[in-house]
C-alpha positions as CSV (number, residue, x, y, z in Angstrom):
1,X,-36.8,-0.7,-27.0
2,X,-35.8,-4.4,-27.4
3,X,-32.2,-3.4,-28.0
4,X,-32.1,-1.3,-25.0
5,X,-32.9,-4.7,-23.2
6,X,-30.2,-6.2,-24.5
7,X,-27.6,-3.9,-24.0
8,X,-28.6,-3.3,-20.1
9,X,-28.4,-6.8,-20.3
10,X,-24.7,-6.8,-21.3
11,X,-24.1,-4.8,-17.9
12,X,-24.5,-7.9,-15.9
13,X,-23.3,-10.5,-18.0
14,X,-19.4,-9.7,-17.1
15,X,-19.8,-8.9,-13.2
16,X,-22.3,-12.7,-13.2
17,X,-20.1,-14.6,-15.1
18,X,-16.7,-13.3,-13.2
19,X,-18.9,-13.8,-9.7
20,X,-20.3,-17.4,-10.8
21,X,-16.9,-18.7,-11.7
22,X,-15.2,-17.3,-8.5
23,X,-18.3,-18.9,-7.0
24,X,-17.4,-22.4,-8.3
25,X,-14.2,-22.2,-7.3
26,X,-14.6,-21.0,-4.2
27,X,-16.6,-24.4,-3.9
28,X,-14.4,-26.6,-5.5
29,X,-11.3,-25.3,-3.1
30,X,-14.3,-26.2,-0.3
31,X,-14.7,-29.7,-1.8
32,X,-11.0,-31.1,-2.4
33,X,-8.7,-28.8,0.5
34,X,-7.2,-26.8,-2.2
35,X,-6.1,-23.2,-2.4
36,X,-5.7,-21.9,-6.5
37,X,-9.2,-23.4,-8.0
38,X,-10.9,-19.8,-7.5
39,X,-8.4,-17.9,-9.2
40,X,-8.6,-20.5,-11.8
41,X,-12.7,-20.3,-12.1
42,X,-12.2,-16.6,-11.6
43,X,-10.3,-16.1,-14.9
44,X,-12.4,-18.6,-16.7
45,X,-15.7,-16.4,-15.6
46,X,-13.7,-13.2,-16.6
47,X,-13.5,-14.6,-20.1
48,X,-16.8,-16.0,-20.8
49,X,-18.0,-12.6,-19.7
50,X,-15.7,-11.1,-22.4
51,X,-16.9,-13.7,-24.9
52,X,-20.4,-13.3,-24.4
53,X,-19.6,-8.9,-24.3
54,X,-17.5,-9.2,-27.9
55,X,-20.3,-12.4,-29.4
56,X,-22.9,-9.5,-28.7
57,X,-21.2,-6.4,-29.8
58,X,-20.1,-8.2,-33.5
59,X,-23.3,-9.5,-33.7
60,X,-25.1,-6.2,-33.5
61,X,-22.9,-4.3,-35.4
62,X,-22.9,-7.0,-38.2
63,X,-26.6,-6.9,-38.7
64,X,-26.4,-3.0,-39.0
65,X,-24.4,-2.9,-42.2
């Protein structure tokens, strides 16, 4: 059951990383009159989500063999 939890949990963690990056720099474009800082943040939240996905996959598959 506890691996269940942790791959429903790996649903959310690439749509909340893209959205929390976009997020911050939607913000930061706010805070200093600029126009590119969200697609910048966007692609950094795109591949932390990515990071976290592949760090969770290995690590599963690791401990099965």
């Amino acid at each position: 059951m506890a691996m269940v939890g942790e791959y429903t949990s790996l649903a959310f963690v690439l749509p909340a990383a893209t959205v929390v990056g976009w997020g911050m720099g939607y913000l930061l474009d706010r805070a200093f009159h600029t126009d590119f800082l969200y697609i910048v943040f966007l692609i950094l939240g795109i591949a932390a989500g990515f990071v976290q996905l592949v760090r969770q996959v290995t690590r599963d598959t690791h401990d099965d063999e």
